[in-house]
C-alpha positions as CSV (number, residue, x, y, z in Angstrom):
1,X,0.0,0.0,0.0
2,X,2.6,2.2,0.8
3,X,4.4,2.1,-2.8
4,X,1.3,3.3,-4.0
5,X,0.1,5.7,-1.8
6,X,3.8,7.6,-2.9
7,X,3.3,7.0,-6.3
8,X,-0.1,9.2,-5.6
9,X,1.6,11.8,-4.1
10,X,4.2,12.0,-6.6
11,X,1.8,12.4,-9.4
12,X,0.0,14.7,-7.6
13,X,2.5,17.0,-6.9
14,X,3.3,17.1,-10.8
15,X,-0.1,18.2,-11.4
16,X,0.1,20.9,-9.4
17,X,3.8,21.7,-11.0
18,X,2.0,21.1,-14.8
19,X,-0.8,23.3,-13.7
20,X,1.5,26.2,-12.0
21,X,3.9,26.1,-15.4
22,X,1.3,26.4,-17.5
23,X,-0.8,29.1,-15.2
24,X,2.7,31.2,-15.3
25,X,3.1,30.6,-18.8
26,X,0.0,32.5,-19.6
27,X,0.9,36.0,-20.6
28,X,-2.1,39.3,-19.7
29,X,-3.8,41.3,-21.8
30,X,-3.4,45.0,-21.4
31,X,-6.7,45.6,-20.1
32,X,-5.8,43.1,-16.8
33,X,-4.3,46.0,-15.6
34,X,-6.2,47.2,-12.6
35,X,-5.0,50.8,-13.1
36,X,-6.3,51.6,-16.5
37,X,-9.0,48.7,-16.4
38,X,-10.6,48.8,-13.0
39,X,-12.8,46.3,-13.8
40,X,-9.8,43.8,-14.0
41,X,-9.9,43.4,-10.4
42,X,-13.3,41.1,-10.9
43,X,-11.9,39.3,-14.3
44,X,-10.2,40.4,-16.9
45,X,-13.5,39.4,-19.8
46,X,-14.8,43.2,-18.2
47,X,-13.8,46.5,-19.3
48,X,-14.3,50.0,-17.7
49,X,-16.6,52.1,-19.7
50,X,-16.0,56.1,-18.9
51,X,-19.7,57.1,-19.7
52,X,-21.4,55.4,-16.9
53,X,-19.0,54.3,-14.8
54,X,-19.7,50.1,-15.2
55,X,-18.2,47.1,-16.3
56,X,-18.9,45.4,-19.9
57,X,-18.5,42.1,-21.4
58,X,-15.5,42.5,-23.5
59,X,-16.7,41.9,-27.4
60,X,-20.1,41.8,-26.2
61,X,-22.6,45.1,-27.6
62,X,-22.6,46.6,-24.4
63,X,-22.8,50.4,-23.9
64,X,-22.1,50.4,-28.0
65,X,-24.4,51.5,-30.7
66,X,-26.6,48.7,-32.3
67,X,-23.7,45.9,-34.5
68,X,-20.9,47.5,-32.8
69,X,-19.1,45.3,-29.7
70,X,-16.6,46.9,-27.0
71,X,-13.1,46.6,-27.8
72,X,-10.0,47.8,-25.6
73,X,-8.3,50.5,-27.6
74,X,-4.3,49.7,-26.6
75,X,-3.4,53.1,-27.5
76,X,-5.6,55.0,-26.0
77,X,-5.4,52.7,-23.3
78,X,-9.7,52.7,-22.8
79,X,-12.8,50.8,-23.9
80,X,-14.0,51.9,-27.5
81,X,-16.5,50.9,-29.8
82,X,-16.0,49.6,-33.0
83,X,-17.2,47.3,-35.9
84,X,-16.7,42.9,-35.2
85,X,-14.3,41.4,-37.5
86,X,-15.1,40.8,-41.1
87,X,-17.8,44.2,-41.3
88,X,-17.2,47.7,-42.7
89,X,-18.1,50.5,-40.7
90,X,-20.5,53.1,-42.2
91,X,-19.9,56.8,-41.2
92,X,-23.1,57.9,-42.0
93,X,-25.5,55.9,-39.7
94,X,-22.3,54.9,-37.8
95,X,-23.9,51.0,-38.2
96,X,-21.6,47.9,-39.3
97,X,-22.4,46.1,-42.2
98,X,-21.0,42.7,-44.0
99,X,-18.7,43.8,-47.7
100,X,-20.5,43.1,-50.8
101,X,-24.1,43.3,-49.8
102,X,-26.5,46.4,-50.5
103,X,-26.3,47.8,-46.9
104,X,-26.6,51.3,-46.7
105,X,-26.2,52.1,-50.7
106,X,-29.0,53.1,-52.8
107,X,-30.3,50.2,-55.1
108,X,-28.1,49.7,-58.0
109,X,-25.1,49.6,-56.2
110,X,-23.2,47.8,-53.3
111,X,-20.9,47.6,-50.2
112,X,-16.9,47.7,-51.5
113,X,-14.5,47.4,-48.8
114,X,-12.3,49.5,-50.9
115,X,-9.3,46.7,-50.5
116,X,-8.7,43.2,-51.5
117,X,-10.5,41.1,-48.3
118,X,-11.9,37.2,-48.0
119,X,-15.7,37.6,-48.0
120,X,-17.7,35.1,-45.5
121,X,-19.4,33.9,-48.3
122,X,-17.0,31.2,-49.9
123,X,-17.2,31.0,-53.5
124,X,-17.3,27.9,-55.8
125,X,-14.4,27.2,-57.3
126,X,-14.9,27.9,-61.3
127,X,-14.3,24.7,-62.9
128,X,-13.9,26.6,-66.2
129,X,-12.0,29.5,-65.3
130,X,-8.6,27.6,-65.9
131,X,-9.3,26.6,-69.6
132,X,-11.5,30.0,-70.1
133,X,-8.2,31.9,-69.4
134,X,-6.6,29.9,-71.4
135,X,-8.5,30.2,-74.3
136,X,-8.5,34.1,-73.7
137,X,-5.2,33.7,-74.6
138,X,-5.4,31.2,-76.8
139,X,-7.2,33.5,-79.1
140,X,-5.0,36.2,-78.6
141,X,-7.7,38.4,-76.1
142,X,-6.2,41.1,-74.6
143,X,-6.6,41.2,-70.6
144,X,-8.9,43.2,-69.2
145,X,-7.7,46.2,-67.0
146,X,-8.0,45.9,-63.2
147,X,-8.6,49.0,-61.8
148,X,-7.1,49.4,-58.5
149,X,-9.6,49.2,-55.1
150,X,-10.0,52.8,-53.5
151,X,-8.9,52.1,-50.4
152,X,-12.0,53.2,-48.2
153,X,-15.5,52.1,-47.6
154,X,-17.7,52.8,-50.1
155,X,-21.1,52.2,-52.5
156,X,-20.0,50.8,-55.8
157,X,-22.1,50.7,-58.9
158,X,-23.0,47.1,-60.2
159,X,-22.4,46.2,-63.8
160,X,-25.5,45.1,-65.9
161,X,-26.6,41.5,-67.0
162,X,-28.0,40.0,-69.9
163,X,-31.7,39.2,-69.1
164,X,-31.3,36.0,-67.0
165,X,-28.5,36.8,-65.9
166,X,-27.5,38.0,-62.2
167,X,-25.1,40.2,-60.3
168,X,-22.9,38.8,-57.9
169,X,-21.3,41.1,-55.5
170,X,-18.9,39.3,-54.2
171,X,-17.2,38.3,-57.8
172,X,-18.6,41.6,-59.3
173,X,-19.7,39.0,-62.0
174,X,-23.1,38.2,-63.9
175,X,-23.9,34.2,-63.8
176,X,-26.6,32.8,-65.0
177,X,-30.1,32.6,-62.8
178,X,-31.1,28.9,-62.0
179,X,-27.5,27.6,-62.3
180,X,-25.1,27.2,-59.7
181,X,-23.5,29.9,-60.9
182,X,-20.9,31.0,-57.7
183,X,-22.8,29.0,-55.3
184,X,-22.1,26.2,-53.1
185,X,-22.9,22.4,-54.5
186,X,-26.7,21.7,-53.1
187,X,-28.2,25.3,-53.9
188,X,-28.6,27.6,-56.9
189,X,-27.9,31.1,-58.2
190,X,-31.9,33.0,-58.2
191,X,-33.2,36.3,-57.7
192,X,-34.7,37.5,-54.4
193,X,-37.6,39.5,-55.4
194,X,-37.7,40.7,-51.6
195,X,-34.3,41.7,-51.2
196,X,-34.1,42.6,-55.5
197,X,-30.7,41.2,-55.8
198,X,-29.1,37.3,-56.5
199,X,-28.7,35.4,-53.6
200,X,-27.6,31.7,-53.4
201,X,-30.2,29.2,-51.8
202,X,-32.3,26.3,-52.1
203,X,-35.7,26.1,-50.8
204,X,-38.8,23.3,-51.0
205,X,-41.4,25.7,-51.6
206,X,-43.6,25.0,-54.5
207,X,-41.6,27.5,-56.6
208,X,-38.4,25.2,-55.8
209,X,-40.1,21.7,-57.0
210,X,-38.2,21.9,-60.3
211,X,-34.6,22.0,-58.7
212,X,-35.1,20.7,-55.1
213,X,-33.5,17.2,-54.4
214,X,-35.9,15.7,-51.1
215,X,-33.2,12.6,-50.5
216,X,-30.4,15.5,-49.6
217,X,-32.5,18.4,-49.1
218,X,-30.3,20.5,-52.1
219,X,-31.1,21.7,-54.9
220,X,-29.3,21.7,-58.3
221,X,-29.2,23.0,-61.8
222,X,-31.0,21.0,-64.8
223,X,-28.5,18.4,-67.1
224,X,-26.3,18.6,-64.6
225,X,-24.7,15.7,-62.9
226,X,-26.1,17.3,-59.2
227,X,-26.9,14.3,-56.4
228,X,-26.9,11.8,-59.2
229,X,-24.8,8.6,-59.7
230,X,-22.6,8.6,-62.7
231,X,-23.9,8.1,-66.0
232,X,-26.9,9.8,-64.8
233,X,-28.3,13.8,-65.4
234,X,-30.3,16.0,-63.0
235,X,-33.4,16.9,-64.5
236,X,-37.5,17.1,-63.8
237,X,-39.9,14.7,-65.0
238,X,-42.8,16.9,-65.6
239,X,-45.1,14.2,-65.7
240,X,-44.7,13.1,-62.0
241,X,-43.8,16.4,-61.2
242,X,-40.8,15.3,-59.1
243,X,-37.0,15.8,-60.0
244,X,-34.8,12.6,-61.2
245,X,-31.9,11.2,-62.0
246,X,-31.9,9.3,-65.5
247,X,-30.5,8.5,-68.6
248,X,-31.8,7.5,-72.1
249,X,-30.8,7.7,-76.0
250,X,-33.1,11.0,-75.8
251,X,-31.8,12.8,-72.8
252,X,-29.9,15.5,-73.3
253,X,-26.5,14.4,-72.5
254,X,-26.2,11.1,-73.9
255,X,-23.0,9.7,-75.3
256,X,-23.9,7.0,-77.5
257,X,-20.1,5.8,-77.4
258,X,-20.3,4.8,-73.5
259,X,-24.4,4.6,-73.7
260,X,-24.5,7.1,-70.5
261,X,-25.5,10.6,-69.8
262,X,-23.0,13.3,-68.9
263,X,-23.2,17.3,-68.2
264,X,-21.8,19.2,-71.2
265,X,-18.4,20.4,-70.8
266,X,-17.3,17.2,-68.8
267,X,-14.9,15.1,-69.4
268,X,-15.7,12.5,-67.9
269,X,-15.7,10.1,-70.7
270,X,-13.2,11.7,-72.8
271,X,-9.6,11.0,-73.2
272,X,-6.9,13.4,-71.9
273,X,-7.1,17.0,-73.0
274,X,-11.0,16.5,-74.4
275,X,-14.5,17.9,-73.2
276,X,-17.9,16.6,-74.1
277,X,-19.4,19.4,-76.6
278,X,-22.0,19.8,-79.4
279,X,-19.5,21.9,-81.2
280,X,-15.7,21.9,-81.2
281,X,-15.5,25.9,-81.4
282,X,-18.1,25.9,-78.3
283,X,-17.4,27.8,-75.0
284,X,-19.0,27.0,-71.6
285,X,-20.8,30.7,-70.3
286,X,-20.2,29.9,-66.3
287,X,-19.8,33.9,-65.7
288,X,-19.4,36.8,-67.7
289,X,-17.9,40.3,-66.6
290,X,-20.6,42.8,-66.2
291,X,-21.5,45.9,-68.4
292,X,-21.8,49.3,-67.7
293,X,-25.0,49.8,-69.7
294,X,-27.8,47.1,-70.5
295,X,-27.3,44.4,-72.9
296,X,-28.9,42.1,-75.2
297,X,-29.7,38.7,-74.4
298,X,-27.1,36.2,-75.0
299,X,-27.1,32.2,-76.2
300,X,-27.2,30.0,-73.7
301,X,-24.3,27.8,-74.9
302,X,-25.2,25.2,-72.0
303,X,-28.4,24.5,-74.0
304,X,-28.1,21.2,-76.0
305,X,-30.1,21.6,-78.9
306,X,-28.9,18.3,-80.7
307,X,-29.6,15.8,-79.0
308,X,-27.8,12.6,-78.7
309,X,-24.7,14.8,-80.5
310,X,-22.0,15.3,-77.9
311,X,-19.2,14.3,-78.7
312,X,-15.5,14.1,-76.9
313,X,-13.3,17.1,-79.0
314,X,-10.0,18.8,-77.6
315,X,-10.6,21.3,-75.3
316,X,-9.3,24.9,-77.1
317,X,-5.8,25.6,-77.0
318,X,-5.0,21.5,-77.2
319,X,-4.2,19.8,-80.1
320,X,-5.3,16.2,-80.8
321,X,-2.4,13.5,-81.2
322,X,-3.3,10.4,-83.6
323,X,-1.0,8.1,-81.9
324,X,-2.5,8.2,-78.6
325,X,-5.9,9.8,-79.0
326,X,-5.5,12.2,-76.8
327,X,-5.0,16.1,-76.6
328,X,-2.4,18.2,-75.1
329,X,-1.7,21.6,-74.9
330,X,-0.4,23.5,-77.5
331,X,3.4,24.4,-77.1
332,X,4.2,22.0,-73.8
333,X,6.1,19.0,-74.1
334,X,3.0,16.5,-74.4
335,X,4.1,13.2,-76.1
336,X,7.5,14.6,-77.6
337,X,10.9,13.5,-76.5
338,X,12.7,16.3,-74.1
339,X,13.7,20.2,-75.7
340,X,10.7,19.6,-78.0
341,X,7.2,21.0,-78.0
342,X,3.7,20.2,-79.7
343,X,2.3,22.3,-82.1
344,X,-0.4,22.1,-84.5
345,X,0.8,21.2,-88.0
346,X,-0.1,23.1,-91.0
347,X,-3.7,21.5,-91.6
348,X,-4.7,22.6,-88.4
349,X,-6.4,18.8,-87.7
350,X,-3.3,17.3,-85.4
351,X,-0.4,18.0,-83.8
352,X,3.7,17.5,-84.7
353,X,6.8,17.7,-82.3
354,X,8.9,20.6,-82.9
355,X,12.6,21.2,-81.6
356,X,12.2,24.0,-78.7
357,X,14.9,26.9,-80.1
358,X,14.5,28.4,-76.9
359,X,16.8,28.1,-73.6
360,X,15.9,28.3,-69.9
361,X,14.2,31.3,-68.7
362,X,13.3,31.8,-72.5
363,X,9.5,31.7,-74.3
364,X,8.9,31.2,-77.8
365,X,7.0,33.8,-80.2
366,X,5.6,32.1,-83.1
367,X,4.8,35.3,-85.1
368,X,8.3,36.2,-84.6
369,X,9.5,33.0,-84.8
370,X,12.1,33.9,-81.7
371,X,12.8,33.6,-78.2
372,X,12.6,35.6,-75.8
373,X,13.8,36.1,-72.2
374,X,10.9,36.1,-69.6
375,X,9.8,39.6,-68.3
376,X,11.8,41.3,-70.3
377,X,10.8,43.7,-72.8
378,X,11.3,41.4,-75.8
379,X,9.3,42.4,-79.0
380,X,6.4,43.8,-76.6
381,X,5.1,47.4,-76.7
382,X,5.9,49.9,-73.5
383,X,4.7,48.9,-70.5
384,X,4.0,45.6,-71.3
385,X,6.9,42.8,-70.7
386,X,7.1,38.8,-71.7
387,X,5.0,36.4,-70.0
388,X,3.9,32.6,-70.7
389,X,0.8,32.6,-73.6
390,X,-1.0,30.7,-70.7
391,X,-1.8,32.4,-67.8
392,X,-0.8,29.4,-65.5
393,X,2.4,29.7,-66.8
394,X,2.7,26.3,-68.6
395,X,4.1,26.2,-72.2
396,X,6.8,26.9,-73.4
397,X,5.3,29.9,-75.5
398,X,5.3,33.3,-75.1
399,X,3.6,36.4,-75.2
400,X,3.1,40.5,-74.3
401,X,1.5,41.4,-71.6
402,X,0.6,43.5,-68.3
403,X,-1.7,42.7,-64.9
404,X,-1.2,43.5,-61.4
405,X,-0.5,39.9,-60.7
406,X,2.6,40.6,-62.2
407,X,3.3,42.1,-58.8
408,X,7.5,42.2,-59.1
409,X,7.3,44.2,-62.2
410,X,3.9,46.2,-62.2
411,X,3.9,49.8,-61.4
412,X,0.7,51.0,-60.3
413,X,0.5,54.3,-60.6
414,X,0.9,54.2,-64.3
415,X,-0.1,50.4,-64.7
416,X,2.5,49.5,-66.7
417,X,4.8,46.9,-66.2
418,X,8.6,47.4,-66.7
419,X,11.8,44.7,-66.8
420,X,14.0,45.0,-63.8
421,X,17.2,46.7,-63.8
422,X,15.7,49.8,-66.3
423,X,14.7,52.9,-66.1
424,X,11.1,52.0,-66.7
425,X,9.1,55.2,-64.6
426,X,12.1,56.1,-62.7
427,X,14.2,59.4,-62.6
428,X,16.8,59.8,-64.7
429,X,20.0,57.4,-63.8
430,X,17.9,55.6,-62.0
431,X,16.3,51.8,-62.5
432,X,13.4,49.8,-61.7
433,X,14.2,47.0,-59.2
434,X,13.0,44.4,-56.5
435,X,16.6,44.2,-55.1
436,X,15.8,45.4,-51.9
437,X,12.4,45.0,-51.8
438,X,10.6,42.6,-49.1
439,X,7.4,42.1,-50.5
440,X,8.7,42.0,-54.4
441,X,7.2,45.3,-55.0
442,X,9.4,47.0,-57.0
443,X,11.3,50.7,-56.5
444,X,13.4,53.2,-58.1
445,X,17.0,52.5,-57.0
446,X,20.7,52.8,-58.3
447,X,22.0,50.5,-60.8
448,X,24.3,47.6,-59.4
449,X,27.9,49.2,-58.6
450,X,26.5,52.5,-58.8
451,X,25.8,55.3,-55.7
452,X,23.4,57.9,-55.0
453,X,24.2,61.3,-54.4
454,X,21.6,63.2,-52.3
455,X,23.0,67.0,-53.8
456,X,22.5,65.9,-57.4
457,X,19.6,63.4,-56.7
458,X,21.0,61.4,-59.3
459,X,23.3,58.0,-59.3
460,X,26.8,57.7,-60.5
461,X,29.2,54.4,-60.5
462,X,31.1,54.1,-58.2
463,X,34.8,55.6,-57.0
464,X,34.3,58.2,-60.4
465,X,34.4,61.7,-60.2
466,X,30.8,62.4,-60.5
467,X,29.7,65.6,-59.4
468,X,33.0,66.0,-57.7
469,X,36.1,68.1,-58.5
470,X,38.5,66.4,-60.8
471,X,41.3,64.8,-58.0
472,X,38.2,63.4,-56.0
473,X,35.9,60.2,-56.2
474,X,32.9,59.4,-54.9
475,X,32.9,56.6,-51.5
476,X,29.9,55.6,-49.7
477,X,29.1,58.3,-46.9
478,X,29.3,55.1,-44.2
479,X,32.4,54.4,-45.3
480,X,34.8,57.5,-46.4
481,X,37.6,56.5,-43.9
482,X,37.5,53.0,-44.8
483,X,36.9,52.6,-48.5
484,X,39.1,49.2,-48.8
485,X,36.9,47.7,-46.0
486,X,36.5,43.5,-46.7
487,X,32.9,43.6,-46.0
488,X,30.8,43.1,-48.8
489,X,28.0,46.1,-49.4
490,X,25.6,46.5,-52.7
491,X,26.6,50.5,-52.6
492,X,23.1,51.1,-54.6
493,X,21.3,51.4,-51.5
494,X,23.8,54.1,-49.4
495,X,24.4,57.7,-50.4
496,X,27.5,59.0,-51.3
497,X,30.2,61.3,-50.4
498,X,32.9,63.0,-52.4
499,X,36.9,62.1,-51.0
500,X,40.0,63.3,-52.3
501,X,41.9,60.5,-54.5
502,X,45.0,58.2,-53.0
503,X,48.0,61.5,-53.1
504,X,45.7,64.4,-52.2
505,X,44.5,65.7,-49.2
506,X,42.3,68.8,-48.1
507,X,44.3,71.5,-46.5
508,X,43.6,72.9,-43.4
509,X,40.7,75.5,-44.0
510,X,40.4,74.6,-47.5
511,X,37.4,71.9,-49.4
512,X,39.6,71.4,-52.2
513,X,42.4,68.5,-52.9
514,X,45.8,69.4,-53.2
515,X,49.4,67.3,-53.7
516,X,51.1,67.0,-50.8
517,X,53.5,69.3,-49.1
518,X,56.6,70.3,-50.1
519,X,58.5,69.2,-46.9
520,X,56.2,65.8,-47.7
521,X,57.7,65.6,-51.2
522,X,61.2,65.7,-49.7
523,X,61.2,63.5,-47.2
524,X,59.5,61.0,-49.5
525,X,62.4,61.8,-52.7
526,X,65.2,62.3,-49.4
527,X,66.8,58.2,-49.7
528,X,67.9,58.7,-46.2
529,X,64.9,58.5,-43.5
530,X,65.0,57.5,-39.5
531,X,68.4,57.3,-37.9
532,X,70.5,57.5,-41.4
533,X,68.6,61.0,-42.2
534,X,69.9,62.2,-38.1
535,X,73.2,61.0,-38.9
536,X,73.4,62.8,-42.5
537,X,72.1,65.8,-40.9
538,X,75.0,66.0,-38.3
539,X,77.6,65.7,-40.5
């Protein structure tokens, strides 16, 4: 008994030692401070509110105006009030409100943050937008301009649909109503005719009967593959009045080659690089960016009007290899043998291996028929600079081009973008860099082995005269009395200073370099010096 009444008391006194480490580990908020937080003294979850005198919840509404929550300000050193994480304060009704909703703006517009922010509502993941940018480029489209947020809360006008089309805040796109447009899997893109904007949802009202799913409570858009097990479509049987999943020769959908029904655009049955389509010059419409005056209406692509018809054809942008039946994107390696790429031969219906002309960190221009380095100005127009045809960056292809995700070389307040190491939008002698940058955002610096001088406000290479006077060179200003230091500086970054050159000195009350003295010169041409120069002197 006794062994084990020790062994108790042992691993008792451990828990107390676990719980005391742990207890002094814990570090306290400001507001535990008794002196600036009397509250503190009853728990540190209160805080002191100057208007009244009491103690409030900490997060909680308290003394706040309506969708506010008290908050300790740690500079001020005091309770404030201020909007909960993820909403926008509004100045004018001083209320909070969630970005990208109408809120406070007058109808035909909506809630910006003004910045780049994560919304709460998450957002499908296109499964288009990958080959849709591709094919942008594919076809030579140029890229739309992205005009910088405005960097404070405010009401921002929504672009116009095509009739059954939609709005969507968040995206500041137009989907398509009764898809799932940006939406969640189990609910649809409709309009709210309360709120008179597009919301994301699913419902089993009478007006839902079409869409809604009862086994999994969802709801999902028409041909498409929704709850259904593969080989089957999502549609409504108008006859029973209920939703199904089916398949037959006369569904829209089928694919007589595997006897099954797939959405259009899959490729489910299709070999590498292919999509199911009724066309082979046919687009998928998953979203659209917005006018800023009404439009017509547009063809719903998604609407199969041959039935029976789809077929598996290479997905724009591939090309179709006979040997393999399959596609692969134009200008990568595909089925070639290393340094070569596939491109479409000259009848346009397959593809041929081509020896790659290019080197590392080079792109290929077909119209040119050259290569060219990466982000560099190549054959491309100002402000634009080389990037990869595809906007993923795989190929071996190149093209012109300019966006603010080319974050290391875009300069926003001209939106151009400029190579590295020119002078691009910077002052005269000066270049364009990311040398010293820690967020890759690129500056106006001094070339490599060159130094700025603050009087001139210009840059000059280093130990030359400069601006200085013709027996002086220019030494960093950190470093004038050690200019043969071992330490290894880029001088672009320091400013400069002007020295006198090795054999000339500044006189006493003078700024200018002069030889050395005359009683200098003679010791140094005198052969005699120390004890010999004494003893030649005493003769």
């Amino acid at each position: 008994m006794a062994p084990t009444v020790h062994l108790l008391v042992f691993i008792s006194v451990l828990i107390v030692a676990f719980r005391r480490s742990v207890s002094a580990a814990v570090i306290p908020p400001a507001w535990a401070d008794s002196s600036i937080n009397p509250c503190a003294k009853e728990s540190w979850q209160y805080l002191y509110w100057k208007g009244d005198g009491e103690c409030y919840p900490i997060f909680k509404r308290g003394p706040c105006p309506e969708t506010q929550e008290l908050v300790f300000d740690s500079a001020a050193k005091e309770a404030t009030c201020r909007c909960p994480s993820q909403l926008l304060y509004w100045e004018e009704d001083r209320r909070c409100y969630a970005p990208f909703v109408r809120g406070p703006c007058p109808h035909g517009s909506f809630l910006h943050p003004g910045r780049a922010t994560a919304t709460s509502r998450d957002q499908r993941p296109d499964p288009h937008r990958r080959t849709l940018n591709h094919v942008k480029a594919w076809l030579n489209q140029s890229e739309s301009n992205v005009l910088e947020p405005l960097g404070f809360v405010h009401c921002k006008q929504e672009g116009y649909c095509p009739p059954g089309w939609a709005f969507w805040f968040a995206t500041e796109l137009c989907y398509p109503l009764k898809r799932q447009g940006p939406c969640q899997t189990g609910s649809i893109f409709y309009w709210d005719k309360e709120t008179g904007q597009a919301e994301c949802g699913c419902r089993k009202e009478m007006g839902w009967r079409r869409y809604y799913w009862p086994i999994s409570s969802t709801c999902h858009e028409h041909w498409s593959r929704g709850p259904c097990p593969a080989g089957t479509i999502f549609s409504y049987n108008s006859t029973s009045k209920m939703t199904q999943c089916s398949c037959s020769s006369l569904s829209p959908g089928y694919h007589s080659l595997t006897d099954r029904c797939y959405s259009k655009f899959s490729q489910e049955p299709c070999n590498k690089g292919q999509w199911l389509t009724s066309r082979s010059d046919e687009l998928p419409q998953h979203s659209i960016v917005p006018s800023i005056r009404r439009v017509d209406p547009i063809v719903d692509s998604r609407k199969i009007t041959n039935i029976g018809q789809l077929t598996c054809t290479c997905i724009p942008g591939y090309v179709y290899n006979k040997e393999d039946e399959q596609c692969y994107r134009e200008f990568t390696q595909g089925p070639c043998q290393t340094v070569h790429f596939f491109i479409r031969n000259s009848d346009g219906d397959a593809g041929i291996c081509q020896l790659n002309p290019c080197s590392t960190q080079e792109l290929y221009f077909s119209e040119q028929q050259s290569c060219f380095r990466i982000h560099s100005s190549g054959p491309c127009d100002h402000g634009q600079i080389v990037i990869g045809y595809d906007p993923h960056g795989i190929g071996y292809r190149g093209r012109c081009g300019c966006s603010p995700l080319n974050t290391p070389f875009y300069w926003p307040d001209d939106g151009n973008c400029y190579p590295h190491e020119t002078q691009g939008p910077c002052p005269t002698t000066m270049v364009i860099s990311t040398r010293f940058s820690n967020e890759l955002k690129p500056t106006c610096i001094c070339p490599e082995e060159h130094i700025f001088h603050k009087t001139t406000g210009q840059c000059y290479r280093l130990f030359s005269q400069g601006p200085c006077q013709w027996n002086e060179w220019l030494v960093p200003e950190s470093a004038e009395n050690d200019v043969n230091s071992s330490i290894s500086v880029d001088y672009s970054q320091l400013e400069s200073a002007c020295q006198c050159k090795p054999g000339y000195e500044y006189q006493v009350g003078s700024n200018y370099c002069q030889p050395p003295s005359m009683e200098l010169l003679i010791s140094l041409q005198n052969p005699f010096n120390g004890q010999e120069r004494q003893h030649f002197d005493n003769l």
